[in-house]
matplotlib code that plots the C-alpha trace (Angstrom):
import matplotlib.pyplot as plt

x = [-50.3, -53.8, -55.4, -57.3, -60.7, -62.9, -66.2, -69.3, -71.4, -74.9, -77.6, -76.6, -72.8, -71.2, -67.6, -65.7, -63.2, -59.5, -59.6, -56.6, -54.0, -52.6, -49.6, -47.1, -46.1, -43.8, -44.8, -45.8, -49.2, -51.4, -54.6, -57.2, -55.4, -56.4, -54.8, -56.9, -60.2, -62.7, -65.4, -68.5, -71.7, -73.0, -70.4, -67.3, -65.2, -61.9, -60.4, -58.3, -56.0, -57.6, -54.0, -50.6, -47.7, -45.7, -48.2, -46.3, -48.1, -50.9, -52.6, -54.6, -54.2, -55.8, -58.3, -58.7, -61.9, -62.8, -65.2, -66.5, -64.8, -61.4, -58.2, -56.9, -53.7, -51.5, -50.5, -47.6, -44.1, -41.2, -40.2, -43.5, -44.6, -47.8, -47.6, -50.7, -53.0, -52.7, -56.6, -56.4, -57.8, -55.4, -54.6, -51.5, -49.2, -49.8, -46.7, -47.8, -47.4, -51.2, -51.9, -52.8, -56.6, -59.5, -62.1, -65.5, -68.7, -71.8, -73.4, -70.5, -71.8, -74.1, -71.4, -67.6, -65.1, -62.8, -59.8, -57.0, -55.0, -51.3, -49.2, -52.6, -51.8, -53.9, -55.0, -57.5, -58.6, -62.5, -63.0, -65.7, -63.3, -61.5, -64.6, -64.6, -67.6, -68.5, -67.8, -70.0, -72.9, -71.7, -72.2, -75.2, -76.9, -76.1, -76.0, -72.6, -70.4, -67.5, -65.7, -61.8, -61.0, -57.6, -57.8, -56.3, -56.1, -53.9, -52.8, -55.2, -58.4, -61.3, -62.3, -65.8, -63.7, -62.0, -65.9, -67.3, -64.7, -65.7, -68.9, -68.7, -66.2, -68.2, -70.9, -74.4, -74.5, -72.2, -74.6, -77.2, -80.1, -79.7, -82.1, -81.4, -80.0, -80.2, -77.2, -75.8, -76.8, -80.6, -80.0, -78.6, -81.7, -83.9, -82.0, -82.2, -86.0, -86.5, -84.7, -86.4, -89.8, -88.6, -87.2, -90.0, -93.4, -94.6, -98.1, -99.7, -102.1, -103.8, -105.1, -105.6, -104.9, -106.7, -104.5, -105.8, -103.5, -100.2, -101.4, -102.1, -98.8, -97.1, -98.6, -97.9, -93.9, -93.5, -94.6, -92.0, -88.3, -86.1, -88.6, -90.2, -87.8, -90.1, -91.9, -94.9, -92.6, -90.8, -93.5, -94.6, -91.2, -91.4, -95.0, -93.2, -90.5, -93.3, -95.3, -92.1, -92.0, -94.9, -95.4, -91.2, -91.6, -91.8, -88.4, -86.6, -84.6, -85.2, -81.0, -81.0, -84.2, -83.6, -85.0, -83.4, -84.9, -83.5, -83.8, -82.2, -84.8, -82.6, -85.3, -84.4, -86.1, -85.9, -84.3, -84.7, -81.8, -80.4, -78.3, -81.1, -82.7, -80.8, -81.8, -80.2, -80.8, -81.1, -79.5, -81.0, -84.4, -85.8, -83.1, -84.4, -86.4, -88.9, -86.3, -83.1, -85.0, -85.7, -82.6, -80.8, -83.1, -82.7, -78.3, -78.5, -80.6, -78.6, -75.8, -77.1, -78.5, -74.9, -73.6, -70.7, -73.0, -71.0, -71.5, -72.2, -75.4, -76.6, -76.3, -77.7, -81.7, -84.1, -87.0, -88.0, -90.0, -91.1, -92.9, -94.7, -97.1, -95.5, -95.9, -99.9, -100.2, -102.7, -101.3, -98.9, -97.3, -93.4, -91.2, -89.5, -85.5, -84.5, -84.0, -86.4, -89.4, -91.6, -91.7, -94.3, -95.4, -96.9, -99.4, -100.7, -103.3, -106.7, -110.1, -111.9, -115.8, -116.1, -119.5, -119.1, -122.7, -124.3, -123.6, -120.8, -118.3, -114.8, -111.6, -108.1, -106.3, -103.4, -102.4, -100.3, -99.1, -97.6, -96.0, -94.6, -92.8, -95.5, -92.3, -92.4, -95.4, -98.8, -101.4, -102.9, -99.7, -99.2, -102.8, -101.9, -99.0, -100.8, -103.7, -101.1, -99.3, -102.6, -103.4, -99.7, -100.2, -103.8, -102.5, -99.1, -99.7, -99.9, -97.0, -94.9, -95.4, -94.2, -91.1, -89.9]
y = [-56.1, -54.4, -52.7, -49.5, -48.7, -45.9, -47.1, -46.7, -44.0, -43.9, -44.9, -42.3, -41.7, -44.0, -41.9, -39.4, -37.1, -37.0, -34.5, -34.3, -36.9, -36.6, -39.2, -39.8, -42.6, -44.2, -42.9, -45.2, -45.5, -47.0, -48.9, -46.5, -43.4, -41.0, -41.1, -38.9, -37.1, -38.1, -35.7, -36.5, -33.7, -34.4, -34.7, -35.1, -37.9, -39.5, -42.8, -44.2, -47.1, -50.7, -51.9, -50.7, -50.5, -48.5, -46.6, -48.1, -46.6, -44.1, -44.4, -41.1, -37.5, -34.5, -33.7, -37.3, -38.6, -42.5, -44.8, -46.5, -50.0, -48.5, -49.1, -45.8, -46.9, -49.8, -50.4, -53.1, -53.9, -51.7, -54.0, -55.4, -55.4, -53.6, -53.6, -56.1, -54.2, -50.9, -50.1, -49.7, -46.0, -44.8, -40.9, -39.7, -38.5, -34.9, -33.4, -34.1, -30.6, -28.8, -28.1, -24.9, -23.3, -25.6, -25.3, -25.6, -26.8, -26.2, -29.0, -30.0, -30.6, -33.8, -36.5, -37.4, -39.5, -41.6, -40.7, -41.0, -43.9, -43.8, -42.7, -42.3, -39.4, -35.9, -34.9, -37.6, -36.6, -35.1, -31.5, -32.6, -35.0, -31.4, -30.7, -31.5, -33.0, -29.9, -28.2, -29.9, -29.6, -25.7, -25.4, -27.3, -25.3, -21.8, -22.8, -21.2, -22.2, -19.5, -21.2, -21.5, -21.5, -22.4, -25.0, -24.6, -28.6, -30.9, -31.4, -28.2, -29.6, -27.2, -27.1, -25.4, -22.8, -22.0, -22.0, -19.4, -17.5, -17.1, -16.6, -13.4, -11.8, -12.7, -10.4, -11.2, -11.6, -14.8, -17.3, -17.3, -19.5, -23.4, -26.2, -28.1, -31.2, -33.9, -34.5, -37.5, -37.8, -37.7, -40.1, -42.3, -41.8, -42.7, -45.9, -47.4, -46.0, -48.1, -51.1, -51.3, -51.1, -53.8, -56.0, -56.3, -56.7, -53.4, -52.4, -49.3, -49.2, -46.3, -45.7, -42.4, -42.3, -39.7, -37.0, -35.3, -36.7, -36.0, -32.2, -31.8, -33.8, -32.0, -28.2, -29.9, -30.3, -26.8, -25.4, -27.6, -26.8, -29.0, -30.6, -27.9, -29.0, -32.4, -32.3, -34.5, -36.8, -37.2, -38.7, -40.7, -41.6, -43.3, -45.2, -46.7, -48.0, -49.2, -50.6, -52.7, -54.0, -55.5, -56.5, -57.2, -58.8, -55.7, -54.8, -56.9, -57.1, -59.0, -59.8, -62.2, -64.2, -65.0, -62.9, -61.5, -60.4, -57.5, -57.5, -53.8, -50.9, -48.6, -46.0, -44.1, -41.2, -38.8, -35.7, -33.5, -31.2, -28.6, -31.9, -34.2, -36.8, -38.1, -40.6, -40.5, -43.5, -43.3, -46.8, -49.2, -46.5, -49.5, -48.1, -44.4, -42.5, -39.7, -36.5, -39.0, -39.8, -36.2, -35.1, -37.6, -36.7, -33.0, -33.8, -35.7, -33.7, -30.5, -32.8, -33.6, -30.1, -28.8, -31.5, -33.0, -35.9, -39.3, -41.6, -44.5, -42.7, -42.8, -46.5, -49.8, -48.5, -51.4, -49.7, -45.8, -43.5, -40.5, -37.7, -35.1, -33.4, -30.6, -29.8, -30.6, -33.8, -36.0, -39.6, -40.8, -44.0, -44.0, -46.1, -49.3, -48.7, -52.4, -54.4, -52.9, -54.5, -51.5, -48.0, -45.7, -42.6, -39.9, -37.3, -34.0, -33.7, -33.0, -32.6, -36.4, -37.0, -39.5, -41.8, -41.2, -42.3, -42.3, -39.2, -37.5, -35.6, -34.0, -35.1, -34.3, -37.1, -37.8, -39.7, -42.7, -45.0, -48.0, -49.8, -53.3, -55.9, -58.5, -61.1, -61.2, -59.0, -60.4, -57.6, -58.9, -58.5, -55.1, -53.5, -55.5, -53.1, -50.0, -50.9, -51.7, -48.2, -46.2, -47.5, -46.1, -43.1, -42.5, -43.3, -41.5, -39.5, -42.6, -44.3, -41.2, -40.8, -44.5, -43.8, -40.6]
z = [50.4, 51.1, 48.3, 49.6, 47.3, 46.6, 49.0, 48.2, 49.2, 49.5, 46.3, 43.9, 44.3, 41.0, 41.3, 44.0, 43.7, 45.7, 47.8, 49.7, 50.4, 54.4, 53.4, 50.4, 48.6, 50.9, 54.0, 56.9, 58.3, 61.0, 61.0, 61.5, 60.3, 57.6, 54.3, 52.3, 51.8, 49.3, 47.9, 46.0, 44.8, 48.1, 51.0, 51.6, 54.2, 55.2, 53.8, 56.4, 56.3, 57.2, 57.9, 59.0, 57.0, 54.4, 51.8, 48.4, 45.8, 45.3, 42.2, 42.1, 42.6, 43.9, 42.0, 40.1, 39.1, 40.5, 40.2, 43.2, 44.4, 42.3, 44.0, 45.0, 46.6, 48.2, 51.8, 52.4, 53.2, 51.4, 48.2, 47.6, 43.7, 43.2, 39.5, 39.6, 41.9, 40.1, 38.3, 34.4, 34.1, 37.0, 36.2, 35.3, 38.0, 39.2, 38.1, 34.3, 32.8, 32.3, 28.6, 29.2, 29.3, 29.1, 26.6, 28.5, 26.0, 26.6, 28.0, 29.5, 32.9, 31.3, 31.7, 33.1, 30.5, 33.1, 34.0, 31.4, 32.0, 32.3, 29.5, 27.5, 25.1, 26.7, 23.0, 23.2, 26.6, 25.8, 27.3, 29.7, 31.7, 32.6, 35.1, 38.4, 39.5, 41.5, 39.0, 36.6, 39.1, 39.4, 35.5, 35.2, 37.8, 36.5, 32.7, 32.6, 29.9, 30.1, 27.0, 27.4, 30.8, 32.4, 35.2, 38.9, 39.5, 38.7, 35.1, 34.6, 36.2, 35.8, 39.4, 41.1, 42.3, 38.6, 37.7, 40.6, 39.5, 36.4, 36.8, 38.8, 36.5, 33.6, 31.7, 32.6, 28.5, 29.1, 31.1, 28.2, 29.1, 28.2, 28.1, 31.8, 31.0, 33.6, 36.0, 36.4, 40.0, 38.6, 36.4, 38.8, 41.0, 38.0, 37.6, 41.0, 40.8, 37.5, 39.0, 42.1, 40.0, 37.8, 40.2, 43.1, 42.9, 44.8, 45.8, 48.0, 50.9, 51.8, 55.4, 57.8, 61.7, 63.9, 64.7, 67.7, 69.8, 67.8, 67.6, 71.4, 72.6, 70.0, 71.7, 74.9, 74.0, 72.6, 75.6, 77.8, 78.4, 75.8, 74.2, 71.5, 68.9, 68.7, 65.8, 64.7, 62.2, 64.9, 67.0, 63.8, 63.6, 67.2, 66.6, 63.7, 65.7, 68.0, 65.4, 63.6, 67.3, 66.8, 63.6, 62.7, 59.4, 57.8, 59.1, 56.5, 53.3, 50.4, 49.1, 46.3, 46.4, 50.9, 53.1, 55.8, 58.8, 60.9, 64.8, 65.4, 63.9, 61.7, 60.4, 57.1, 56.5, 53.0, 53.4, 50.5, 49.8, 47.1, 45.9, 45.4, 47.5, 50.8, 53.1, 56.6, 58.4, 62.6, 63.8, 66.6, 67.0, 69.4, 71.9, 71.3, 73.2, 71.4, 72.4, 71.0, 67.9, 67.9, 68.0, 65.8, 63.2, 63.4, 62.9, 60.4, 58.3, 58.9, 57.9, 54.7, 53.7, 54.4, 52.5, 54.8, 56.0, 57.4, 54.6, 57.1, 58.3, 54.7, 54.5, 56.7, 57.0, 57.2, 57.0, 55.2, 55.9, 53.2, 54.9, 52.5, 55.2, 55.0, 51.8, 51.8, 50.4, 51.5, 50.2, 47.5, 46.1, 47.9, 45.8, 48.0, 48.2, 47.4, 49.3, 52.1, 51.9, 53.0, 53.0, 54.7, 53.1, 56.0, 54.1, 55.6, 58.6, 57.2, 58.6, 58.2, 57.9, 60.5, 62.3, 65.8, 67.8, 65.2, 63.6, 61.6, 63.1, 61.9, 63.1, 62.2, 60.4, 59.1, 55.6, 55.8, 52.8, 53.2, 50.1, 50.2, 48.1, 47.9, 47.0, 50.7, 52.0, 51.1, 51.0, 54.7, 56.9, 55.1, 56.4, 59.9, 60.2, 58.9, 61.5, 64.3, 63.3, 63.1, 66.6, 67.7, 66.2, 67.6, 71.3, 71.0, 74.2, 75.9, 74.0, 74.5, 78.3, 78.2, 76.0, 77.8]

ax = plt.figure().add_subplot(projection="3d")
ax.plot(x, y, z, "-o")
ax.set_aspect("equal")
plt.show()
């Protein structure tokens, strides 16, 4: 027998929901096919079976809350006993009569209680496990609590649906203001934040690169046919690639006191969306060229603002980079995400006072902060790769013209 489990999905994702099942108990499958769909607050994707064989038992249903690395069903031979596989907290079956409306408490959106385990009496059930994750997110973000509300899922789930619902039939007097609580997807965030603080031994450089050159190649591709989508991350982007190239040791993981060294360049880069944080990664970037880095870049965000991201493009980075330019800021402290070893934080382009002959002159210059776990980075090989990258970055016309 092969036990099938909830995987998991990207930093923050600590439970999914069933979606959809595409097979029955009982019905038979093949390796590689899709049995169901799995949704969390931030995408959605197929499970599909890692074996063939006969699917003996599922032990959720549509609409079922599950943590991460559950068991979720059973693939096998007919006659095989999967009593001892089956998780402790699986839900009741979905043809367990609903107990009519759900009450829906204020505040409810905070937390999730687990899924009630089999034969578990649904009295004791607490309100707030009624919610569907979306629709907890749905609540929290319109501070709606429509009070008793009567569920569309199984066994009378509330789902996000049941929730818009609601919302537009209800009384602007009904979604009173409420003090925002924090969702559980930013208090995961704040966890790993805290544990990567306490668990490495992180320190920030702070350096500037001219940017004349970005802003002129960057002019120079906007006025050339398929290449205006190139942006200047992008081309920062590529001199990081160049610059791990040169100084690799950087491009590393630090996994239970070894480290491990990475020879293919998998660049994440932080995506911010209505959801929260997201970090797409872009795999092998050593292979790219500027327009393919370009263009990955440009998917995968759209994937992750729309929410239906792969969740193997948001895993397997060995290197980040955080880019607030954009936004105006100059430099900033980016926090590592264990076990990378370093992250780069790129800041706006600003006009520099600079000696040039003898005098002062302004350039335009661009912010770059590099943070590094000195359990494995010692402050000297850290400013090697910022000088190595500002070098890149200064000579990305030439670098480009190489890469293209």
């Amino acid at each position: 027998m092969t036990p099938v489990e909830v995987p998991k999905v990207g930093n923050t994702v600590e439970e999914c929901i069933v979606g959809e099942w595409r097979k029955k108990k009982g019905d038979e499958v093949t390796e590689g096919e899709v049995i169901a769909e799995i949704e969390t607050d931030k995408t959605s994707f197929e499970i599909t079976a890692p074996v063939s064989g006969t699917l003996l038992e599922i032990f959720f249903q549509q609409g079922d809350l599950v943590p991460v690395f559950t068991t979720l069903c059973v693939i096998g031979e007919p006659g095989e006993n999967t009593g001892t596989l089956g998780p402790a907290t699986a839900a009741a079956p979905a043809d367990t009569p609903s107990q009519g409306p759900i009450p829906v408490p204020a505040g409810s959106a905070v937390g999730v209680a687990a899924a009630s385990p089999v034969g578990s009496s649904p009295d004791l059930q607490a309100p707030a496990a009624a919610l569907s994750p979306r629709a907890q997110r749905f609540a929290a973000e319109h501070n709606f609590s429509p009070g008793t509300i009567a569920g569309s899922g199984p066994g009378g789930r509330v789902l996000e649906a049941d929730l818009r619902a609601a919302y537009a039939a209800a009384p602007a007097a009904t979604a009173a203001p409420a003090p925002e609580r924090v969702s559980n997807i930013r208090e995961t965030i704040a966890r790993r934040m805290r544990e990567s603080l306490s668990t490495t031994a992180q320190y920030t450089m702070h350096t500037s690169a001219g940017a004349g050159g970005l802003l002129a190649l960057r002019a120079r591709f906007k006025a050339s046919p398929g290449m205006g989508s190139i942006t200047i991350g992008d081309m920062v982007l590529f001199c990081v690639v160049k610059a791990l190239q040169e100084i690799p040791a950087l491009n590393a993981e630090f996994i239970e006191g070894r480290i491990v060294r990475h020879t293919e360049i998998n660049l994440g880069f932080a995506c911010d969306t209505d959801r929260g944080l997201f970090v797409p990664v872009v795999k092998q970037c050593q292979k790219l060229a500027i327009q393919e880095i370009s263009a990955k870049v440009a998917q995968l965000a759209k994937q992750a603002v729309q929410g239906n991201i792969p969740p193997d493009d948001l895993k397997g980075a060995t290197f980040t980079v955080s880019n607030l330019g954009s936004l105006g800021i100059e430099g900033f402290t980016p926090i590592l995400n264990s076990p990378q070893v370093g992250i780069l934080g790129v800041g706006a382009i600003q006009l520099k006072p600079v000696r040039i002959n003898g005098g002062i002159a302004l350039i335009d210059s661009i912010g770059l902060s590099l943070t590094c776990d000195h359990q494995v980075i010692d402050g000297a090989p850290g400013a090697r790769f910022l000088q190595v990258l500002a070098g890149k970055i200064e000579k990305v016309e030439e670098l480009c013209a190489v890469g293209t």
